[in-house]
LODRENLUM-71378 format. One record per residue: x, y, z of N, C-alpha, C in turn. Coordinates in steps of 0.001 Angstrom, whole numbers, always signed. Layout:
# LODRENLUM-71378
n.xx	n.yy	n.zz	ca.xx	ca.yy	ca.zz	c.xx	c.yy	c.zz
X	Y	Z	X	Y	Z	X	Y	Z .
...
***
This chain:
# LODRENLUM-71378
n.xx	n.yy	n.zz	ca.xx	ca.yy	ca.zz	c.xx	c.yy	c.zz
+90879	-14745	-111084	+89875	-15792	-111014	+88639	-15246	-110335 .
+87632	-15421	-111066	+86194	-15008	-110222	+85622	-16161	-109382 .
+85688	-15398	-107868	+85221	-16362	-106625	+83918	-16380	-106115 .
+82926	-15728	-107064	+81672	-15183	-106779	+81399	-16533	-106129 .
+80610	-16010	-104943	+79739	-17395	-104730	+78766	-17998	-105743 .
+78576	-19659	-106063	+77928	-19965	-106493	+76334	-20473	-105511 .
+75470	-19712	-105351	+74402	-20176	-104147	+72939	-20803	-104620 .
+73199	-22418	-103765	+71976	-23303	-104318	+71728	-23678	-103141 .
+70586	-23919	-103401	+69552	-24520	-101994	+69422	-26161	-102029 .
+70021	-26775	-101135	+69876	-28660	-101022	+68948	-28713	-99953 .
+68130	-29377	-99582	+67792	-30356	-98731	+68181	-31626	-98129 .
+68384	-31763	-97050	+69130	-33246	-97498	+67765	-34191	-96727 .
+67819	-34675	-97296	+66736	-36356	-97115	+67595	-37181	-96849 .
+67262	-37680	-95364	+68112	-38883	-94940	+66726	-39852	-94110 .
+66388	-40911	-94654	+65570	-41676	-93993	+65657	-41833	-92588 .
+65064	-41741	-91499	+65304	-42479	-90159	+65705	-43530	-90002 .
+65588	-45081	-90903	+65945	-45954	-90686	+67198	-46222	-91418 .
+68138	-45457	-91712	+69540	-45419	-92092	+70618	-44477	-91687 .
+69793	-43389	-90695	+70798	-42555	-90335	+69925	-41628	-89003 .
+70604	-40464	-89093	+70046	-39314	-88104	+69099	-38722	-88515 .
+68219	-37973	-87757	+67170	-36967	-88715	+67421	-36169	-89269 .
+66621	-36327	-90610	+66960	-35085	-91391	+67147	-33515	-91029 .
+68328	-32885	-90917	+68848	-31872	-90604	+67536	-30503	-91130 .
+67548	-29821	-90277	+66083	-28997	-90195	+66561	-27715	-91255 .
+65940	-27423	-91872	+66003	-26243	-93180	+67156	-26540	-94097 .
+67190	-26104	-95271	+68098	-25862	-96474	+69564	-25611	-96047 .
+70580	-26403	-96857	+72108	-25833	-96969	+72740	-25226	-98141 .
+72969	-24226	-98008	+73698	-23346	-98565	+75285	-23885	-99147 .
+74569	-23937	-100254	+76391	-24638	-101290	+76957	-23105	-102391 .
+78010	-23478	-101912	+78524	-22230	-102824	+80252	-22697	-102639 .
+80601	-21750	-103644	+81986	-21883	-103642	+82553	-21113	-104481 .
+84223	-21499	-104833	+84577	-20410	-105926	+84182	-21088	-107161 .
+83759	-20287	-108478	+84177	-20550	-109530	+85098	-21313	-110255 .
+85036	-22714	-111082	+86232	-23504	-111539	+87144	-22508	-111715 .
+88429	-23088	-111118	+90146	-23044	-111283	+90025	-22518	-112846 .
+90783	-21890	-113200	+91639	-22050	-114778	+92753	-22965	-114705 .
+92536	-24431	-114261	+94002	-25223	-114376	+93638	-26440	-114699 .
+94950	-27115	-115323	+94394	-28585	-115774	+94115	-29345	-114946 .
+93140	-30282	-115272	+92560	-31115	-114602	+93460	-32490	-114498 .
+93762	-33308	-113558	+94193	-34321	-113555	+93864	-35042	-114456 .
+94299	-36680	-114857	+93738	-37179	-115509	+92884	-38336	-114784 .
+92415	-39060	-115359	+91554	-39907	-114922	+91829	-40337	-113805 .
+90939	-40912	-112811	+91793	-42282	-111995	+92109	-43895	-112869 .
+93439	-43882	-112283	+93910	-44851	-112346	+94429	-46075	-111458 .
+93352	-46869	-111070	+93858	-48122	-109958	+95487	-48079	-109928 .
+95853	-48069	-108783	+97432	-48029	-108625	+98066	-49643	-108710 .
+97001	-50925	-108653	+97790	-51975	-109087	+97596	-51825	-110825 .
+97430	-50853	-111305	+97739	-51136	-112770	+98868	-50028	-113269 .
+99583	-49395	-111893	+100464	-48625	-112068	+102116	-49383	-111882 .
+102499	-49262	-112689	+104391	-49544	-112507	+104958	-48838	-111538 .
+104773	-49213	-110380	+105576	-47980	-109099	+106879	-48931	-108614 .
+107906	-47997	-108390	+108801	-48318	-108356	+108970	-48817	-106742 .
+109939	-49464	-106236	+110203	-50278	-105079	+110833	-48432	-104010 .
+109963	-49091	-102614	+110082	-48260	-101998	+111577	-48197	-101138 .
+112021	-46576	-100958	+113240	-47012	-100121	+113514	-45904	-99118 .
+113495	-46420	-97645	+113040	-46225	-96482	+114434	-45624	-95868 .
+114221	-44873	-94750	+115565	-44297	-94068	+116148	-43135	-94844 .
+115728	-42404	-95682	+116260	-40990	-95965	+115840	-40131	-95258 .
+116267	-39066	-95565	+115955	-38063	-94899	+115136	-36775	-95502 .
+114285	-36577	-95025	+113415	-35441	-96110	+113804	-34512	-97113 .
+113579	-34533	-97911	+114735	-33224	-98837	+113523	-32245	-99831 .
+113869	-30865	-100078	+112985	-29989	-99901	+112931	-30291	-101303 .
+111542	-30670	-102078	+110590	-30867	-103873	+110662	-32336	-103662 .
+110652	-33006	-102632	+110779	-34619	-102821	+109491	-35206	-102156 .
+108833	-36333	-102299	+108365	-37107	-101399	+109571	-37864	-100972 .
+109503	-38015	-99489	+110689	-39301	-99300	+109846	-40068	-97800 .
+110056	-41143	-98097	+109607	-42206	-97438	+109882	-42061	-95645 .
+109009	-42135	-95124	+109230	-42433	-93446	+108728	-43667	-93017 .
+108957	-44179	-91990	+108143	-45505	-91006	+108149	-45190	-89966 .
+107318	-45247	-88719	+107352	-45118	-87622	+106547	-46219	-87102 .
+107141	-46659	-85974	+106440	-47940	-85526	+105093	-47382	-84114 .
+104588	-47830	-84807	+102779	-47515	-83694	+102333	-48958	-83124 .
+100835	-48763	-83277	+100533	-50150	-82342	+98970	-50349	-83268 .
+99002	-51305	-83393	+98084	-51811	-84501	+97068	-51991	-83718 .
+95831	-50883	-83877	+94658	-51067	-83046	+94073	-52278	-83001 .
+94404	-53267	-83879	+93318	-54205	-83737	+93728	-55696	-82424 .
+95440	-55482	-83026	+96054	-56354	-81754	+96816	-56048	-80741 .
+97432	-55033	-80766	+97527	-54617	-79737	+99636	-54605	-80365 .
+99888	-55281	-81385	+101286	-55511	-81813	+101835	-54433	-82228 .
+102958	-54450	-81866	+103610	-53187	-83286	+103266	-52764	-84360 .
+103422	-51963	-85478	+102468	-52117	-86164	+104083	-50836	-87025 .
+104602	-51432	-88215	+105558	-50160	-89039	+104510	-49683	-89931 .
+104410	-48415	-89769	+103172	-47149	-90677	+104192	-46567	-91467 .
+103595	-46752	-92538	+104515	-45762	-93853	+104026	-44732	-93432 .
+104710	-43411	-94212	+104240	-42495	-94429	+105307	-41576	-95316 .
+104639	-40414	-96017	+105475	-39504	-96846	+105642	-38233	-96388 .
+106370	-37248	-96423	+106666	-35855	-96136	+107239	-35576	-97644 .
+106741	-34478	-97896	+107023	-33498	-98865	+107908	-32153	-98185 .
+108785	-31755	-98795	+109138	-30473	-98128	+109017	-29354	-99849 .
+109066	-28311	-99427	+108503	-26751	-100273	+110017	-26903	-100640 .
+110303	-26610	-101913	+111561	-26416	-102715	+112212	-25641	-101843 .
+111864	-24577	-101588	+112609	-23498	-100765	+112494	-23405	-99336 .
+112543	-24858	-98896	+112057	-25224	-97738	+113794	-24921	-96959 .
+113392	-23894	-95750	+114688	-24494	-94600	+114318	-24032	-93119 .
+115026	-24646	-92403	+114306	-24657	-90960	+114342	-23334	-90356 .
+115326	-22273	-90790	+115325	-20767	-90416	+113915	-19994	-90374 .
+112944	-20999	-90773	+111328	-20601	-90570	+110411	-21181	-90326 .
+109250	-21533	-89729	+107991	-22407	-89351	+107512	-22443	-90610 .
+107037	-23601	-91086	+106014	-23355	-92499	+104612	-24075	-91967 .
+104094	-23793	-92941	+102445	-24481	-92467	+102646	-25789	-92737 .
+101840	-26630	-92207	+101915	-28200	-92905	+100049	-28448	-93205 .
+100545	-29509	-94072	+98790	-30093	-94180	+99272	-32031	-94027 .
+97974	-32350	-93368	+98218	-33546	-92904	+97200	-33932	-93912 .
+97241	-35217	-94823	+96606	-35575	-95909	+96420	-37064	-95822 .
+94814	-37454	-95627	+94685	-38720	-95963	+94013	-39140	-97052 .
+94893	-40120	-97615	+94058	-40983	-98960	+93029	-41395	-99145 .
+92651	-42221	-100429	+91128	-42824	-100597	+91836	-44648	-100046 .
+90519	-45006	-100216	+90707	-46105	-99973	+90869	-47458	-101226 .
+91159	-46808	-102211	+91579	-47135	-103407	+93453	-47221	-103553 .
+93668	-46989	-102629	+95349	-46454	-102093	+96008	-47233	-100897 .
+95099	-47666	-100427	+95399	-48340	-99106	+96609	-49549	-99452 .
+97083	-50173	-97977	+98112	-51336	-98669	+99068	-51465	-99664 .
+99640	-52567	-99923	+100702	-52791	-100757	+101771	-51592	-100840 .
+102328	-51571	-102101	+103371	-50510	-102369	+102993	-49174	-101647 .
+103848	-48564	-100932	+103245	-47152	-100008	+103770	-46309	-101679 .
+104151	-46540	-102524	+103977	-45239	-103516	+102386	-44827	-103582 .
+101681	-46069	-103671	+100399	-45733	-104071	+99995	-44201	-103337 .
+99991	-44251	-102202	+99495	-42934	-101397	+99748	-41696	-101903 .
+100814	-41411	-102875	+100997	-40505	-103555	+101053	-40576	-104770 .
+99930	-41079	-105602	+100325	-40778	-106974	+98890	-40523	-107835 .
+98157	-40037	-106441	+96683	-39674	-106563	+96352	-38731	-105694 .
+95865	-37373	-105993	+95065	-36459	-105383	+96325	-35639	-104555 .
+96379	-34939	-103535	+97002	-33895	-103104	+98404	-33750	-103336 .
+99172	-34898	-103021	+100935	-35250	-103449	+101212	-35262	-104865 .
+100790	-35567	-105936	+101343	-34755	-107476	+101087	-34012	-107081 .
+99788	-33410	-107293	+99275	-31732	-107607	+100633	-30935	-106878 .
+100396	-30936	-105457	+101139	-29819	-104514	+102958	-29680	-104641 .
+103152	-30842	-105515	+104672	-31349	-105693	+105068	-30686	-107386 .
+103720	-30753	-108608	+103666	-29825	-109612	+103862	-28076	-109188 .
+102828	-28094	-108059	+102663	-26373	-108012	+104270	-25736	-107234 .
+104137	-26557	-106575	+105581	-26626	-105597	+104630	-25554	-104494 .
+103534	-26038	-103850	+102903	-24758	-102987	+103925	-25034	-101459 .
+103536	-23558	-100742	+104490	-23698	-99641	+104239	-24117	-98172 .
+103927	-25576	-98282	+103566	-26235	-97352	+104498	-27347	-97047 .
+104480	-27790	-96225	+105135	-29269	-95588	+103763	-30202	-95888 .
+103983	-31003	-96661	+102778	-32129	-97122	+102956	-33355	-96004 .
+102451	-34178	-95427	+102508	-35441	-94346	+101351	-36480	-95101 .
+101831	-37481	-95148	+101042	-38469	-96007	+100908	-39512	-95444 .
+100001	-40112	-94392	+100410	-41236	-94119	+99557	-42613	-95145 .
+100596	-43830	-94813	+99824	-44602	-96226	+99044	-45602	-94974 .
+97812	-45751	-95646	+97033	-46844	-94094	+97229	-47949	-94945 .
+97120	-49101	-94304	+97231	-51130	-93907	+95920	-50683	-95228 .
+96248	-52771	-95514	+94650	-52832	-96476	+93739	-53495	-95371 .
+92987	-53341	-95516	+91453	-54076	-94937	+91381	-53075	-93792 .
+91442	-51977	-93480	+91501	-51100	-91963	+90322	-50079	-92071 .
+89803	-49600	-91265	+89628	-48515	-90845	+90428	-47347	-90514 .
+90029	-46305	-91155	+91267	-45088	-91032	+90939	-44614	-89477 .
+89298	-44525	-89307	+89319	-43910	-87675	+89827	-44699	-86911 .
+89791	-45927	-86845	+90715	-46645	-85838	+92095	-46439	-85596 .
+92471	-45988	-86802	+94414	-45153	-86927	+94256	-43999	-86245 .
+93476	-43054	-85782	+93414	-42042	-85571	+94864	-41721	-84630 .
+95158	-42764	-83249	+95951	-42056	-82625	+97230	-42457	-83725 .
+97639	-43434	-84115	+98837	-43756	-85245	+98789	-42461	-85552 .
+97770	-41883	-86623	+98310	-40874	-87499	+98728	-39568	-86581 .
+98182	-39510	-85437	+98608	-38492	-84621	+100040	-38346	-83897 .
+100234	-39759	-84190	+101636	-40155	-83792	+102571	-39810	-84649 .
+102084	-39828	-86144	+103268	-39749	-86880	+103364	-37808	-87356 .
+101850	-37237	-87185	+102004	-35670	-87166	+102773	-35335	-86265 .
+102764	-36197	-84841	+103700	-35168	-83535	+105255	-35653	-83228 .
+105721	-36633	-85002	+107053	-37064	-85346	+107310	-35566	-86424 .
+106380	-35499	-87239	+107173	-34457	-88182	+106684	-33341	-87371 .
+106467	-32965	-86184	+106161	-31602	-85839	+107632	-31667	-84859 .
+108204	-32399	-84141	+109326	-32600	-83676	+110524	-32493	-84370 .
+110429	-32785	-85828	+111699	-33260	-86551	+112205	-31979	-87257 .
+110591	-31330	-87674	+111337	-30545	-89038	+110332	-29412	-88445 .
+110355	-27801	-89459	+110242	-26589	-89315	+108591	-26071	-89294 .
+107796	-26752	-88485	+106344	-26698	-88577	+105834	-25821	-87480 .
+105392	-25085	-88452	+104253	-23810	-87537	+103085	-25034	-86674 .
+103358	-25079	-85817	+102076	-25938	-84986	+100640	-24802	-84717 .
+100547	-24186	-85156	+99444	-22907	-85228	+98695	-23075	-86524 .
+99755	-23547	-87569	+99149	-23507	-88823	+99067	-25163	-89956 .
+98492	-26302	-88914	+98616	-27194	-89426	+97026	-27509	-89786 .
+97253	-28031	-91065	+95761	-28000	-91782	+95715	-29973	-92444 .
+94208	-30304	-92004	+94053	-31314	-92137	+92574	-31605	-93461 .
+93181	-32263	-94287	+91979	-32883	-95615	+92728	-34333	-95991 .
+91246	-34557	-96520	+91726	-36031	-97053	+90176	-36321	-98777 .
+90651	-37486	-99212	+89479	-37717	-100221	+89148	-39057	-100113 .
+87289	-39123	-100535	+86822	-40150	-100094	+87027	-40999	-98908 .
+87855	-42251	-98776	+87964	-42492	-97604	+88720	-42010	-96435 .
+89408	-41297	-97559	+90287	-40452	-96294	+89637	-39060	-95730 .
+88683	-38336	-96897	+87474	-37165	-96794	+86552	-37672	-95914 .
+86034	-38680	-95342	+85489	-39422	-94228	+86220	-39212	-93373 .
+87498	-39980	-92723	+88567	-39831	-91984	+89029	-38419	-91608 .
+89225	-37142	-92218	+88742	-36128	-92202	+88434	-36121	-90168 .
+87062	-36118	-90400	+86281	-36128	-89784	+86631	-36566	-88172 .
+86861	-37833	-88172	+86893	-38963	-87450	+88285	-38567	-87057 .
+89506	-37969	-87611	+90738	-37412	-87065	+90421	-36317	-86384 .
+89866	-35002	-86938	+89152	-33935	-86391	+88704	-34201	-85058 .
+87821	-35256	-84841	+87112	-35048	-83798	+87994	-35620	-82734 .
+88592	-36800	-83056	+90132	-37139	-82063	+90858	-36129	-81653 .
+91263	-35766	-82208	+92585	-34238	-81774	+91777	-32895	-82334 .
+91360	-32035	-81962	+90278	-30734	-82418	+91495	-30033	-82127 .
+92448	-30056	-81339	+93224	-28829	-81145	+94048	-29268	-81973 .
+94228	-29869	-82387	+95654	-30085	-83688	+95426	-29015	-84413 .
+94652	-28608	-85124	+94315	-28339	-86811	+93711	-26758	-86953 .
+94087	-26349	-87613	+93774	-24849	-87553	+92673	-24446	-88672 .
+92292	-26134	-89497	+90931	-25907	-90244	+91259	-27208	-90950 .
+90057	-28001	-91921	+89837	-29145	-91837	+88878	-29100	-93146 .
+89628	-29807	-94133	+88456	-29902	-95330	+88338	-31222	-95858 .
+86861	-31396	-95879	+86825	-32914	-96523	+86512	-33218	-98126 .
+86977	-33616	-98655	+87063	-33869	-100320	+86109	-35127	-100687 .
+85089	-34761	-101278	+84266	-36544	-102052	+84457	-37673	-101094 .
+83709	-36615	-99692	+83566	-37785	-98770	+83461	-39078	-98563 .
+83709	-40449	-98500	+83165	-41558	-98415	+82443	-41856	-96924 .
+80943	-42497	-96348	+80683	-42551	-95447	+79382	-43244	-95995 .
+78989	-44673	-94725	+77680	-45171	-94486	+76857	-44414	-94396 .
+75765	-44324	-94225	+74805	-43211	-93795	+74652	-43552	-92620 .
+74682	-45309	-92030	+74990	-45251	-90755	+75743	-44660	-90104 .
+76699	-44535	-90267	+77769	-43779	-89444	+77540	-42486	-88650 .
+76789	-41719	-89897	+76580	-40455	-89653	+76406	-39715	-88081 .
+77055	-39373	-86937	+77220	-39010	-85922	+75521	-37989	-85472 .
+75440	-38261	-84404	+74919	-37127	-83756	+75206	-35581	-84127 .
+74528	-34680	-84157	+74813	-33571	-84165	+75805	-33014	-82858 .
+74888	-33394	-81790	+75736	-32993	-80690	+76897	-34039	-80637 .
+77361	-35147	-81081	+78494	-35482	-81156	+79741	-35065	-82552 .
+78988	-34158	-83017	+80080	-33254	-84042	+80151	-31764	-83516 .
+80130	-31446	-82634	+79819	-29881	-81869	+81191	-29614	-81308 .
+81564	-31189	-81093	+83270	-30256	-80866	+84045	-29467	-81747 .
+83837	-29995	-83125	+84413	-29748	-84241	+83874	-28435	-84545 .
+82818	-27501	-83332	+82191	-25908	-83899	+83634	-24951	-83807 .
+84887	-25379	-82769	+86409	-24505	-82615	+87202	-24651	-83593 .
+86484	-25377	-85243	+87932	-25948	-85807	+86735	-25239	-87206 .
+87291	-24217	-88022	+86925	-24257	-89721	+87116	-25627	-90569 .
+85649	-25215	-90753	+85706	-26947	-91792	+84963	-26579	-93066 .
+85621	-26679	-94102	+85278	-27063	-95857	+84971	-28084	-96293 .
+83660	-28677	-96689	+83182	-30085	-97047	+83017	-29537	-98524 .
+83298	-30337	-99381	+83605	-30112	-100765	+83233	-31064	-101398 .
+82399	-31401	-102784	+81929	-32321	-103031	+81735	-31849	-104917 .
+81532	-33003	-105562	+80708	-32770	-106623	+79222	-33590	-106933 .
+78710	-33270	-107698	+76953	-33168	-107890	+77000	-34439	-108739 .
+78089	-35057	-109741	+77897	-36179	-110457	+78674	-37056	-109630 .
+79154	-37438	-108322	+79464	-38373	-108024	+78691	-38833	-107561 .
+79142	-40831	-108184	+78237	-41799	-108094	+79184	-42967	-107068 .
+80254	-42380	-106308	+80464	-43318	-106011	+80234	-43031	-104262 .
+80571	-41492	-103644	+80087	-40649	-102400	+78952	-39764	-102715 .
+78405	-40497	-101734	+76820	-39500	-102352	+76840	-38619	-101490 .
+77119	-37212	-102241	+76935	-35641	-101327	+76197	-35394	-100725 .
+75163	-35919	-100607	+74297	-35314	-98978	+74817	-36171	-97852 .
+74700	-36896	-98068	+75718	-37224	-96581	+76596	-36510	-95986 .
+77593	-35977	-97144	+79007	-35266	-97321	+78348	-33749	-96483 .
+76713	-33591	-96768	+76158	-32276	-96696	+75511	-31970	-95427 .
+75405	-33361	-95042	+74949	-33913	-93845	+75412	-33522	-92364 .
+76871	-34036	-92618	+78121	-33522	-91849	+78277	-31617	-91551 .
+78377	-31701	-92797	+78462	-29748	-92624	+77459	-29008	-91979 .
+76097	-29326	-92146	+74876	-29082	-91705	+74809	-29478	-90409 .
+75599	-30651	-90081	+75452	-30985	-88225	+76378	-29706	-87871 .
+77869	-29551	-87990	+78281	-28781	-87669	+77513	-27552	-87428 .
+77539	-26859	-88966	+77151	-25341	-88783	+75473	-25222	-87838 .
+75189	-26467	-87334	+74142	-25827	-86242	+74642	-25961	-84723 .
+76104	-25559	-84772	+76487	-26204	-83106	+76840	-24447	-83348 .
+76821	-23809	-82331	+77327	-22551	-81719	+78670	-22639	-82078 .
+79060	-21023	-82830	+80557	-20739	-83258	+80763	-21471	-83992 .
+79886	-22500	-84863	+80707	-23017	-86187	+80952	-22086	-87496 .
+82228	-22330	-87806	+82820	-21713	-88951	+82741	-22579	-89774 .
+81954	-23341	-90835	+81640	-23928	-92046	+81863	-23428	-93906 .
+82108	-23943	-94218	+81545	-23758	-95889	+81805	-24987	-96515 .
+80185	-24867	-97150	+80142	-26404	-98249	+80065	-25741	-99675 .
+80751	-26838	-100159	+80956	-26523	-101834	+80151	-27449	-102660 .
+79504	-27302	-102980	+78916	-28768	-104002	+79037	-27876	-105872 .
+80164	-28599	-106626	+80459	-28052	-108191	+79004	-28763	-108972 .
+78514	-28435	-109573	+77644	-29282	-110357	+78186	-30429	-111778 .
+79205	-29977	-111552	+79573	-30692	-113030	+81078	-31703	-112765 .
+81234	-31506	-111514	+82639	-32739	-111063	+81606	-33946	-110317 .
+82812	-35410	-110628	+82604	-36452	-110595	+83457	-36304	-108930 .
+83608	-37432	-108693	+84290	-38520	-107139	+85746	-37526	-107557 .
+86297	-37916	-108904	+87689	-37340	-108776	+88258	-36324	-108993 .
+87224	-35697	-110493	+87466	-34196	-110958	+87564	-33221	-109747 .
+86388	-33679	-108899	+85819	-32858	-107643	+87986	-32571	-106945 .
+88038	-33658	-106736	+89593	-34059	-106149	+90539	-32704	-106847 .
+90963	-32794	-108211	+92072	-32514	-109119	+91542	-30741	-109015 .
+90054	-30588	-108981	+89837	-28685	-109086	+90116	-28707	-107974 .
+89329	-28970	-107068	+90057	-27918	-105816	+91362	-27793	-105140 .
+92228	-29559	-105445	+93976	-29201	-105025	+94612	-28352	-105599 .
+94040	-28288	-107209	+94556	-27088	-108206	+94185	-25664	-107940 .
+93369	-25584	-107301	+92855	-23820	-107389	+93945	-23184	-106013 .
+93903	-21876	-106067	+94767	-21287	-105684	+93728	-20810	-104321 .
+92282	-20563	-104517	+91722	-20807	-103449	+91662	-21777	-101866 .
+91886	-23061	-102160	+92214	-24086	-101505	+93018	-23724	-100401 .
+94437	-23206	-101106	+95659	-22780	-100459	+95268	-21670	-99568 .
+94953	-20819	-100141	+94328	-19272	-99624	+93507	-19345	-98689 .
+92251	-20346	-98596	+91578	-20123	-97254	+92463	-21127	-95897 .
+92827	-21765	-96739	+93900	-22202	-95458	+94958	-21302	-94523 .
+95400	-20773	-95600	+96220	-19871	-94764	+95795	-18264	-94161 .
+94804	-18513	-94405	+93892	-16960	-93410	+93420	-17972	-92341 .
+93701	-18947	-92095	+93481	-19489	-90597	+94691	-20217	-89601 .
+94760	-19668	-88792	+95784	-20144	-87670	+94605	-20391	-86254 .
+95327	-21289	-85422	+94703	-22031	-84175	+94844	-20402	-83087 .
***
């Protein structure tokens, strides 16, 4: 596969009265060359999917998603709160070794109802087709929520499967898409020492939101991949470009932004879980 960089010059234009100031000189987008692999197919709303009834209390088994719950505390009241979530284990998965894990959050098209939904879009097929050799962690978020408000939940349920099963804690890697490619972020900056690098997929984000520079500077100790495509109409990539550009001006940031010219919100999704790149720069990084 040819990884030549692809190198284009963005600007990003962000008004003052919707966000931070516009980030000072040009960002540098490049990336590898499209995958040679099939592309997912479309999205498909998961209430127009037939998913089967979920069933809770197994035990992880290595080419499976299998269902977890762990009980947290529901930021908003303060109550209990049972959090789905999925683990994948590597076919040739056994505890006689540490494996890497990636902690993966969804879009917000996934949220609620049936926890299949969380997997039957974006990183969990793909990585469960390739059979790549990771420990996958999926957690499924509540409907109507905020994912940064889960932040410590989901940290709760990474430092359940880092307890339970065979995880390199050196080599745990954190991405998510759209709302979860936002979340990304907002987990990152909660726990910085968790993650041994951090990529965000067809970001979703206000332009309000958009942080301080010096309040993304923690995130200069952690490699971060912001990844995007040029026809999505539903996350608009400079924002997505926005983020990367705060980073890579904090001292010791390790960055790379990707912007494809020819992927949408989801294609953007299906090339890069598919490319063999993805995998590869992940694992040339440990904490």
């Amino acid at each position: 596969m040819n990884r030549t960089p692809i190198l284009i010059l963005l600007t990003v234009l962000l008004a003052a009265a919707c966000g931070p100031a516009t980030p000072e000189g040009p960002i540098v987008i490049s990336g590898p060359d499209p995958p040679t692999v099939a592309e997912t197919p479309a999205w498909i709303p998961p209430d127009q999917l037939d998913l089967p009834e979920p069933v809770r209390g197994l035990d992880p088994q290595p080419g499976e998603h299998v269902l977890q719950s762990l009980t947290v505390t529901d930021p908003y009241t303060g109550d209990p709160l049972a959090m789905d979530y999925w683990v994948w284990l590597p076919p040739d998965y056994t505890s006689a070794q540490q494996w890497p894990a990636i902690l993966y959050l969804h879009g917000s098209g996934q949220e609620g109802g049936n926890p299949h939904r969380a997997i039957v879009y974006g990183l969990p097929p793909i990585i469960d087709e390739q059979a790549r050799p990771f420990v996958l962690i999926t957690p499924h978020f509540p409907a109507n929520t905020l994912w940064e408000d889960h932040a410590a939940n989901v940290d709760a349920i990474l430092q359940t499967a880092l307890d339970t099963l065979s995880i390199d804690p050196d080599r745990v890697y954190l991405t998510g898409v759209s709302a979860g490619g936002y979340a990304t972020w907002a987990q990152a900056l909660a726990t910085p020492e968790r993650f041994a690098a951090v990529v965000s997929v067809s970001g979703s984000v206000l332009r309000e939101s958009i942080p301080s520079r010096d309040a993304l500077c923690p995130l200069a100790d952690v490699p971060l991949w912001g990844v995007h495509g040029a026809q999505d109409t539903i996350s608009d990539p400079q924002v997505s470009a926005a983020y990367v550009d705060y980073v890579a001006g904090c001292d010791g940031a390790d960055v790379r932004w990707t912007l494809w010219a020819d992927t949408d919100h989801f294609t953007t999704v299906a090339r890069l879980y598919g490319s063999d790149d993805f995998y590869a720069w992940l694992l040339e990084r440990s904490r």
